[in-house]
C-alpha positions as CSV (number, residue, x, y, z in Angstrom):
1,X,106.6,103.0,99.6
2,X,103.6,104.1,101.5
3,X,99.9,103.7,100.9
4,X,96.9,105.4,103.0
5,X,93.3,103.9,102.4
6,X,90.0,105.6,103.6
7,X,87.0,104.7,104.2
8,X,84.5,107.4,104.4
9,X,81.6,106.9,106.7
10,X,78.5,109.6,106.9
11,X,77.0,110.9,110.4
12,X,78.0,111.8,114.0
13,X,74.9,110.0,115.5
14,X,75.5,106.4,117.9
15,X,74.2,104.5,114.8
16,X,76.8,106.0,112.4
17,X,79.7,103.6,110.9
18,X,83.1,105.0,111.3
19,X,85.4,106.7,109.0
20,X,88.8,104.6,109.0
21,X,92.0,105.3,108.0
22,X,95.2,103.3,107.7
23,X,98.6,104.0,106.3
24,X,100.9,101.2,105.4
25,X,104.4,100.6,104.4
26,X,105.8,98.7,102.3
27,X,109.8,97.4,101.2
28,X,110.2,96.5,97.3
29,X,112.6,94.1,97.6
30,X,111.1,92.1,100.3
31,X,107.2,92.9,99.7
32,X,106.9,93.0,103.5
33,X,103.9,95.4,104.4
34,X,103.7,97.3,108.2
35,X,100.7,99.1,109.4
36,X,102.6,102.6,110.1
37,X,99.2,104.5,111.0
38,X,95.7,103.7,112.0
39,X,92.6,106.5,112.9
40,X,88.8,105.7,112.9
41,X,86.4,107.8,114.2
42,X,82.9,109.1,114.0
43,X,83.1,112.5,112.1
44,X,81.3,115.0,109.9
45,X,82.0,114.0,106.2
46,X,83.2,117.8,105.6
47,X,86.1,117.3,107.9
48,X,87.2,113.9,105.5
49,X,90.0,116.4,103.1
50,X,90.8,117.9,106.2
51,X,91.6,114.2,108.0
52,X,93.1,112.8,105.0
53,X,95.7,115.8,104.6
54,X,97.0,116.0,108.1
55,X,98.0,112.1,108.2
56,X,98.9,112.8,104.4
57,X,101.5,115.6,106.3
58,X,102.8,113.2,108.7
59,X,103.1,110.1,106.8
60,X,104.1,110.9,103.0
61,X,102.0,108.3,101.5
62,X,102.8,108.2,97.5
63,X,98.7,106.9,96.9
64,X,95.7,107.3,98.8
65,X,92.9,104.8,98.2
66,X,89.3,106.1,98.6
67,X,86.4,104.1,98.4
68,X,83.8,106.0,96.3
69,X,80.4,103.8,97.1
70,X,77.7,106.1,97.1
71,X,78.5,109.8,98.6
72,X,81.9,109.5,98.8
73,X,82.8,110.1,95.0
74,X,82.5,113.4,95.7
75,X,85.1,113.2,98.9
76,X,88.1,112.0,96.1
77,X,87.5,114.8,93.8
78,X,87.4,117.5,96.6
79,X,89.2,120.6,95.6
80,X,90.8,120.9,98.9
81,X,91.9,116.8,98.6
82,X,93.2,117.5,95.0
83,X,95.2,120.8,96.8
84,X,96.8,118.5,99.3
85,X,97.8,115.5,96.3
86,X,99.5,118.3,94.1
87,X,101.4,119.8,97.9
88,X,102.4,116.5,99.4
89,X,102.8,114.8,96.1
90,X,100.7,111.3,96.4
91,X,97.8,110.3,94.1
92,X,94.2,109.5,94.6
93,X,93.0,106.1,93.9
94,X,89.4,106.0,93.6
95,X,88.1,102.6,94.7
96,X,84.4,101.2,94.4
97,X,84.1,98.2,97.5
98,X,81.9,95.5,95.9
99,X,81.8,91.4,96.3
100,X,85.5,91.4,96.2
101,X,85.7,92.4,99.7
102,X,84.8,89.1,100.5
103,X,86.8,86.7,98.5
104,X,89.2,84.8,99.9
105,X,92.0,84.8,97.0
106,X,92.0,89.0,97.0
107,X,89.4,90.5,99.4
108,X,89.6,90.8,103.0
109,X,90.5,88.0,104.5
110,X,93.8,87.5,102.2
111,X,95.3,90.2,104.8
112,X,95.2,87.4,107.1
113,X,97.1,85.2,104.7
114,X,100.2,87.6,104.1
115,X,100.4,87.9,108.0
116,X,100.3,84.0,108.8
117,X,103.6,84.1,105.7
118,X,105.1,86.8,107.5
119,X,104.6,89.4,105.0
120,X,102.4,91.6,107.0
121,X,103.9,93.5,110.5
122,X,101.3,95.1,113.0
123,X,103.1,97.5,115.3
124,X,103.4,96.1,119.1
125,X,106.2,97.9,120.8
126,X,104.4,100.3,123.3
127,X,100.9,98.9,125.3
128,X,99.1,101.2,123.1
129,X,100.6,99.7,120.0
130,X,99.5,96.0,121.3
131,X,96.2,96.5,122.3
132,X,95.6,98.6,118.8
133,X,97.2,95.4,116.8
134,X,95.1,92.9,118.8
135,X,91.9,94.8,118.0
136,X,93.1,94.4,114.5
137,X,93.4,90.8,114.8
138,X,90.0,90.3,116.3
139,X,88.1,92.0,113.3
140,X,90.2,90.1,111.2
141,X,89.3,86.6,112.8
142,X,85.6,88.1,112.9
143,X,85.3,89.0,109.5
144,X,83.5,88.6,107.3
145,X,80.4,87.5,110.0
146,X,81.0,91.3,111.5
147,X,82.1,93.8,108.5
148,X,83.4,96.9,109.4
149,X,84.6,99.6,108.0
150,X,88.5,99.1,110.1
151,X,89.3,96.2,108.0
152,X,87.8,97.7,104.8
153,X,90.0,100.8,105.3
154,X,93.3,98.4,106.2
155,X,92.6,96.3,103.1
156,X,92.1,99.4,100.9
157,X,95.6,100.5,101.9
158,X,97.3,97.1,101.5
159,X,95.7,97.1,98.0
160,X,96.9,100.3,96.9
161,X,100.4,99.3,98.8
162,X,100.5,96.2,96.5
163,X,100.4,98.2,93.1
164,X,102.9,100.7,94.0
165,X,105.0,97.4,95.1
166,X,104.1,96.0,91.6
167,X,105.0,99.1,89.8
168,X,108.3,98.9,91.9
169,X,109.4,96.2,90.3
170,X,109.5,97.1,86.9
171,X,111.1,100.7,87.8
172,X,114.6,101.5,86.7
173,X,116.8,101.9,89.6
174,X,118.2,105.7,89.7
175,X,121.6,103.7,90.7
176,X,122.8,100.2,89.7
177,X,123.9,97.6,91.9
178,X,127.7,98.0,93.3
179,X,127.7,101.7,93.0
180,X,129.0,101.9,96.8
């Protein structure tokens, strides 16, 4: 199961926030989550669909969390989004980020808690992968003194990753056990 989250971010100018992106994995048996994908970057907000679908082409993720605080509602009902959900066959979550973001038992910083149990897998086989996994450590030691939108986009695609891992488990398997 995989799970893309997005976090929209307006402007081009030096003071601009970045738009993140992150896709994760998941296994339904056992509920270990890998970070598969990972883009941020200062960009127009008209080029958001455009983003969305090409990582949407490459990665196959079955939901894509958006968060919809202010703008950005109109980014998840975009006719050329909603084009690429009904092509590549994923949903759109539509997410509003409020004080939850910060609490311990669901927010943020529980991301930190499923990688100290060994439930959470940062890729670190090439240089590139390592030095993109330690950056994502350091926010997540730094938050939530130093927000940013990285993290927020990570932890909307672990939380869309966990209810497609919940709905998993109450699925009817198209095979049962000992078919081999």
């Amino acid at each position: 199961l995989r799970g893309l989250g997005f976090d929209p971010a307006a402007g081009e100018t030096r003071h601009a926030t970045e738009s993140s992106l992150h896709v994760m994995a998941g296994c339904r048996y056992c509920l270990r989550r890998y970070v598969i994908e990972e883009w941020h970057d200062r960009v127009s907000p008209e080029r958001h669909p455009d983003i969305i679908d090409g990582f949407a082409a490459t990665t196959r993720p079955h939901r894509v969390r958006i968060e919809i605080n202010a703008y950005q509602k109109a980014l998840a009902r975009d006719p050329r989004l909603r084009r690429s959900a009904s092509q590549r066959r994923y949903s759109i979550d539509e997410w509003r980020t409020d004080e939850r973001r910060d609490d311990p038992m669901v927010g943020v910083t529980y991301l930190y808690n499923d990688m100290a149990a060994g439930r959470f897998s940062l890729p670190f086989k090439t240089a590139l992968d390592q030095q993109r996994s330690q950056t994502i450590m350091r926010q997540m030691l730094h938050w939530p003194k130093r927000p940013n939108d990285q993290m927020l986009s990570l932890w909307l695609a672990s939380g869309c990753l966990d209810n497609l891992l919940h709905e998993a488990q109450y699925e009817t398997p198209t095979r049962l056990p000992g078919y081999e």
